[in-house]
C-alpha positions in Angstrom: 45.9 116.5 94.9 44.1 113.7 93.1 44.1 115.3 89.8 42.5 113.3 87.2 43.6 112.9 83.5 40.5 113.1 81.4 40.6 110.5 78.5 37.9 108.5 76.9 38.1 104.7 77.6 39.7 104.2 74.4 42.7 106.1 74.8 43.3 104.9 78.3 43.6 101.6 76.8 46.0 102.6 74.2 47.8 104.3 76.3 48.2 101.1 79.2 48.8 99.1 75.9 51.6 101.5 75.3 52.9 101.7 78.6 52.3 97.8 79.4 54.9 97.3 77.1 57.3 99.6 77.8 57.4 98.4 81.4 57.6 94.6 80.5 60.6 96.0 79.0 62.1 97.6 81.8 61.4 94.7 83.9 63.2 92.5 81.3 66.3 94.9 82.0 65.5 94.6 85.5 64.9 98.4 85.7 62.7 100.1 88.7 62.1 103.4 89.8 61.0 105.1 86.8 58.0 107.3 87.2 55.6 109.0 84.7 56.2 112.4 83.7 52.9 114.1 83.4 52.7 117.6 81.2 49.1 119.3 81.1 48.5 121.8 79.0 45.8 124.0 79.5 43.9 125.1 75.8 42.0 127.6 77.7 44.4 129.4 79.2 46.8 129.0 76.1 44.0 130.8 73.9 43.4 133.7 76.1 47.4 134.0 76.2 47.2 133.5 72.2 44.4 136.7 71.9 46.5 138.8 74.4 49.5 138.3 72.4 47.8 139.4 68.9 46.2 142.3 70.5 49.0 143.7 72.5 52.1 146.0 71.7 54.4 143.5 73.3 53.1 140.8 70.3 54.4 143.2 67.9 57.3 144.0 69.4 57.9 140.2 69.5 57.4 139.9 66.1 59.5 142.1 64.4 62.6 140.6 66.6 61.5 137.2 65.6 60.6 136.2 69.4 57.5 134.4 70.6 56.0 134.5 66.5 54.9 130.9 67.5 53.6 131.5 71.2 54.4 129.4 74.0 52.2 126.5 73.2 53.8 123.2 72.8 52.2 122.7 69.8 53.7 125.9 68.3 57.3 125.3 69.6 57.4 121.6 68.0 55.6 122.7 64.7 58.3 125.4 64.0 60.7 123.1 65.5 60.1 120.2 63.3 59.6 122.5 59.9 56.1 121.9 59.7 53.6 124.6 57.3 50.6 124.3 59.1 50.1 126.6 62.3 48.8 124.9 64.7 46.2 126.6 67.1 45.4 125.9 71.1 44.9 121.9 72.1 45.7 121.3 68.5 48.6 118.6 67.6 50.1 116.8 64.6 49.7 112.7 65.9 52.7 111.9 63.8 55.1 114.3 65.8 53.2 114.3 69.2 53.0 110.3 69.8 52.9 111.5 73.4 50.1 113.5 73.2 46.4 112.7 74.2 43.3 115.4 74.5 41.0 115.1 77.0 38.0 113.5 76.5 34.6 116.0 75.8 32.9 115.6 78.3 36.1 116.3 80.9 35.8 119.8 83.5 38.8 121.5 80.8 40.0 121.3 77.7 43.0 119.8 78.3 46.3 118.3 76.2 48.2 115.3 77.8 51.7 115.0 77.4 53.2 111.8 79.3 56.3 109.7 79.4 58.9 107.5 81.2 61.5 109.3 83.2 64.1 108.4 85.9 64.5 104.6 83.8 68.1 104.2 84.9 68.1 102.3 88.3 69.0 98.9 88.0 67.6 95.9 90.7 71.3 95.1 91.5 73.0 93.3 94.7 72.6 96.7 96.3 68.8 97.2 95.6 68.7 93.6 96.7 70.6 94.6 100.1 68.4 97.7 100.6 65.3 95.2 100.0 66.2 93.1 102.4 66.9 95.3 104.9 63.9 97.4 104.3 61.5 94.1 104.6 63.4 93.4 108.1 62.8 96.8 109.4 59.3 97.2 108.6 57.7 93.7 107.6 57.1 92.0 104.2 53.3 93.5 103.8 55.0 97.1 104.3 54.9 99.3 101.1 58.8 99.9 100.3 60.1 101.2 97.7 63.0 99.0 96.9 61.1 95.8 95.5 61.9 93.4 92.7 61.5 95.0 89.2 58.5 92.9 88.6 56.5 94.1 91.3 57.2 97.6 90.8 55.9 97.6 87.4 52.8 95.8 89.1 52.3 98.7 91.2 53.4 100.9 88.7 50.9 100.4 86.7 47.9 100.2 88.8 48.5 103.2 89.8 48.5 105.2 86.7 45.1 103.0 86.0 44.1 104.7 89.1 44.7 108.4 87.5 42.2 108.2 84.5 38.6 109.7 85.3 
């Protein structure tokens, strides 16, 4: 749907700092497949949920059986979670526990928290990858766009692609 991710130019290169490195070491194992798991939280829609819930009976309710006393919000999960004192409102993160977490930039179309990480890191470029590779390249050509290709240039494509995701 060509969803954006809203950062300023410094946090996109932190982040393809971070996630440079983490591929080179993936590649080193000889890993491919992975993909980047992507977790937008919405602060506007979390604070109208937040004023609902302090208004309403059900919050209340909640309360007194010691459910939903920290909302839904990410933030509020991993600050009880974790022990911390200060509550934490809407698009509000501790940087020491959140290492994952970026807000959008302030100029971007919503406020917006960024949660984002590697998943799916377990498929190694073995003799069978190497098999379906070769195959593949027979099939369809060695210009085609498969997805079985050597670790190194599926980190290369990897990562020009998440490049391509930051407005």
């Amino acid at each position: 749907m060509s969803q954006k991710v809203y950062v300023t130019e410094e946090q996109k290169a932190k982040f393809m700092e971070k996630l440079s490195r983490d591929v080179e070491f993936l590649v080193h194992l000889k890993i491919m497949d992975y993909s980047l798991l992507l977790g937008i939280h919405d602060v506007h829609r979390a604070e109208q949920e937040e004023e609902g819930e302090q208004g309403g009976e059900e919050a209340a309710g909640e309360a007194e059986n010691g459910v939903g006393s920290h909302g839904n919000s990410p933030e509020g999960i991993g600050s009880s979670y974790l022990g911390s004192h200060k509550p934490l409102g809407p698009g509000e993160f501790d940087p020491y526990i959140d290492v994952y977490a970026v807000q959008s930039s302030p100029g971007a179309p919503h406020k917006e928290v960024y949660f984002m990480g590697l998943i799916d890191i377990l498929t190694q470029y073995d003799a069978k990858k190497k098999a379906a590779h070769a195959a593949k390249t027979v099939k369809h050509g060695a210009g085609a766009q498969i997805s079985t290709i050597h670790p190194e240039q599926y980190a290369k494509r990897f990562k020009d692609f998440i490049a391509n995701i930051f407005s």
